[in-house]
VEXFIKE-417459 format. One record per atom (N, C-alpha, C, O): residue in three letters; x, y, z. Coordinates in steps of 0.1 Angstrom, whole numbers, padded with zeros to 4 digits, always signed. Last residue first. Layout:
<ketis>
alaXYZ
...
</ketis>
This chain:
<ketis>
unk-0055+0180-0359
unk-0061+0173-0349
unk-0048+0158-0341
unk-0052+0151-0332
unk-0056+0209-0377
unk-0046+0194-0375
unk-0051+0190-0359
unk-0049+0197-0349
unk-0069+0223-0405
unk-0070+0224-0387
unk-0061+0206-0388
unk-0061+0196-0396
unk-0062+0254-0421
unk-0060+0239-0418
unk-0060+0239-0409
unk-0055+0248-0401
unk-0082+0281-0437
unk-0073+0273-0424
unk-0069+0261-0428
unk-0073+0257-0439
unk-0064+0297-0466
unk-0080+0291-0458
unk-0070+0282-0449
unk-0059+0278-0450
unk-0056+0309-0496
unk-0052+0309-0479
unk-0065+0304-0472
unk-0076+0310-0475
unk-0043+0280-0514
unk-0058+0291-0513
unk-0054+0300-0498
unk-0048+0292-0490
unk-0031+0262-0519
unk-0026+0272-0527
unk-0035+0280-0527
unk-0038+0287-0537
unk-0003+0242-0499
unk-0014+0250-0501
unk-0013+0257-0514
unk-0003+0259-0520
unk+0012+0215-0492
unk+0015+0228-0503
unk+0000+0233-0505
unk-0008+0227-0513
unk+0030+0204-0462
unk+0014+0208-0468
unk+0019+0217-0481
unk+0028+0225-0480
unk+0046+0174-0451
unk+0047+0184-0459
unk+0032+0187-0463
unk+0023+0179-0465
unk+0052+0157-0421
unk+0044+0165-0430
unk+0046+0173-0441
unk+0048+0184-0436
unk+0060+0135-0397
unk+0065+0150-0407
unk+0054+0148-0421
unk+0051+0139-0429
unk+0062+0121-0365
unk+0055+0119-0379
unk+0060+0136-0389
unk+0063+0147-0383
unk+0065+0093-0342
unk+0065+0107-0350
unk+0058+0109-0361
unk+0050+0101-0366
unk+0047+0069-0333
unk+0052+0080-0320
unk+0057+0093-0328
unk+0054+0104-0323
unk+0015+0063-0342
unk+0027+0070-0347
unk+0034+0073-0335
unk+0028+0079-0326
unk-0017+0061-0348
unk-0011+0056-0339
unk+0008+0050-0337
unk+0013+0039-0333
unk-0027+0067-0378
unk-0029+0060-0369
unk-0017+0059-0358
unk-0007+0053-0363
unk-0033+0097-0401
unk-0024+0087-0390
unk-0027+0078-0376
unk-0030+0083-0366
unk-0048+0111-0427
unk-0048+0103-0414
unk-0035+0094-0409
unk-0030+0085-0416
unk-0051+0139-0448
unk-0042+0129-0443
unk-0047+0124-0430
unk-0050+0133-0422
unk-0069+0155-0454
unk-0062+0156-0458
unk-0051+0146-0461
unk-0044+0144-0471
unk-0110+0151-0451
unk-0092+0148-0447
unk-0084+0151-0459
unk-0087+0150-0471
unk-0127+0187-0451
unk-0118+0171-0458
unk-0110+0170-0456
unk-0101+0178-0456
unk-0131+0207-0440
unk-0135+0199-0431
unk-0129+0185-0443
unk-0127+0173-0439
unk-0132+0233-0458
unk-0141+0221-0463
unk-0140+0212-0451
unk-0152+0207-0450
unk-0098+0234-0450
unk-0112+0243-0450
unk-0128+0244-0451
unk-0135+0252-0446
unk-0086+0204-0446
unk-0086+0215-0450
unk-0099+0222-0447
unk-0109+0216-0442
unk-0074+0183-0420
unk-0085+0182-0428
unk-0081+0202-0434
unk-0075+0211-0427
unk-0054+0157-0404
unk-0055+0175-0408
unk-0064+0172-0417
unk-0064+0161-0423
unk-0046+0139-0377
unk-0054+0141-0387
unk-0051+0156-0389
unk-0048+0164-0380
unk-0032+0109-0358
unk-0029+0125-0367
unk-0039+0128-0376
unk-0040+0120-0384
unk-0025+0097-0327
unk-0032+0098-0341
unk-0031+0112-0341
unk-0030+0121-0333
unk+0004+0083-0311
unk-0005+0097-0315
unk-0016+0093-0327
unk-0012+0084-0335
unk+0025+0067-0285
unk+0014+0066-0300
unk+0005+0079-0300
unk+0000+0085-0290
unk+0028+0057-0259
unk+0034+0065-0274
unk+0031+0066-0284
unk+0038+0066-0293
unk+0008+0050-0242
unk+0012+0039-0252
unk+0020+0045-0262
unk+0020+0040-0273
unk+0015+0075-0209
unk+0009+0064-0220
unk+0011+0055-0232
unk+0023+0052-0229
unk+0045+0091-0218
unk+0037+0087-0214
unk+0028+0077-0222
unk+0029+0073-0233
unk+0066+0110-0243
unk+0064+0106-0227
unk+0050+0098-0226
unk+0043+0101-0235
unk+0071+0120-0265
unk+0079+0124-0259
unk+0078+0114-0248
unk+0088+0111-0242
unk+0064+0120-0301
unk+0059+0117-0285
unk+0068+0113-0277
unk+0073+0103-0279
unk+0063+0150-0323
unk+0067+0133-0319
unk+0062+0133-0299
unk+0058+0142-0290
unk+0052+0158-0355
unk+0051+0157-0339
unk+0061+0144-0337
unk+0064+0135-0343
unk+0048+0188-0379
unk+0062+0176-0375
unk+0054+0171-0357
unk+0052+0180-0349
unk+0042+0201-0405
unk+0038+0197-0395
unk+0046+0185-0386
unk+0048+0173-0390
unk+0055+0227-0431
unk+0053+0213-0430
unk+0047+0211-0411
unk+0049+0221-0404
unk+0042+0246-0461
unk+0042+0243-0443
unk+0044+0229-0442
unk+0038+0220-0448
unk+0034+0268-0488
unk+0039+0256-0481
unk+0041+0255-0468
unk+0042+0266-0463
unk+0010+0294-0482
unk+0020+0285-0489
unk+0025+0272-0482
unk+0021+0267-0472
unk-0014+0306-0474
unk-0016+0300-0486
unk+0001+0292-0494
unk+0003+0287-0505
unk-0027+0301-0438
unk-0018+0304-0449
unk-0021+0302-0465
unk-0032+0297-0468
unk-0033+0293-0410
unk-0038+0298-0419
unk-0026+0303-0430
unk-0015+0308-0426
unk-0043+0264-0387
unk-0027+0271-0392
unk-0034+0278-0405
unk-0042+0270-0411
unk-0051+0254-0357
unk-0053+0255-0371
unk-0041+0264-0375
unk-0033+0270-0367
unk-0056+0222-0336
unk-0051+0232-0340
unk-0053+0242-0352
unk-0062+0237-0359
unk-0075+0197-0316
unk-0070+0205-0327
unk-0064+0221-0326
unk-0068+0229-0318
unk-0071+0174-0292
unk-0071+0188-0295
unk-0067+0187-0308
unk-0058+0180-0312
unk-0085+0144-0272
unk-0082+0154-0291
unk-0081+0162-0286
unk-0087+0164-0275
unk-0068+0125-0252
unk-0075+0132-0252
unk-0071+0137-0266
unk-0060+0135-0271
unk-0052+0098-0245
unk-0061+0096-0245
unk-0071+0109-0247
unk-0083+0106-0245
unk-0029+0120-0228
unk-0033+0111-0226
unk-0048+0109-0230
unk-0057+0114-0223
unk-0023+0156-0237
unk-0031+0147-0226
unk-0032+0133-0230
unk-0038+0134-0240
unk-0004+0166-0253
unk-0019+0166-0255
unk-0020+0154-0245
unk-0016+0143-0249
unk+0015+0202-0255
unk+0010+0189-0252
unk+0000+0187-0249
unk-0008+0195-0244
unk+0031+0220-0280
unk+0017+0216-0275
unk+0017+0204-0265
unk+0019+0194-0272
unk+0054+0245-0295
unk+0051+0232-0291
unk+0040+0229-0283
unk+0037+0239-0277
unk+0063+0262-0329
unk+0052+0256-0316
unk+0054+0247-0309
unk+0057+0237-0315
unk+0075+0281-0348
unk+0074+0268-0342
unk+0066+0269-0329
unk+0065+0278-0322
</ketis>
């Protein structure tokens, strides 16, 4: 488990390598408009999934190659 905080109004991505299931979970704790956008794209750089402007959000990933996922 992880936890990260992201600045107000600012991207960071992450990446997570594997080839099996994973889920991704955020919520917004504080500040500014509560709201998050979410994106994860696979290895290729293709979305996976988009989120607009969420205070949580849960994820299920079922991989089946090991290559990164980056979640933005």
């Amino acid at each position: 488990m992880y936890t990260v905080i992201v600045p107000a109004g600012k991207t960071e991505c992450y990446y997570h390598v594997t080839n099996e299931t994973f889920h991704f979970e955020y919520t917004v704790e504080g500040g500014g408009a509560l709201d998050i956008r979410f994106e994860a794209f696979d290895h290729k750089e293709e979305s996976l999934i988009k989120v607009d402007k969420n205070t949580t959000g849960y994820h299920l990933f079922k991989m089946t190659e090991m290559a990164p996922t980056k979640f933005c």
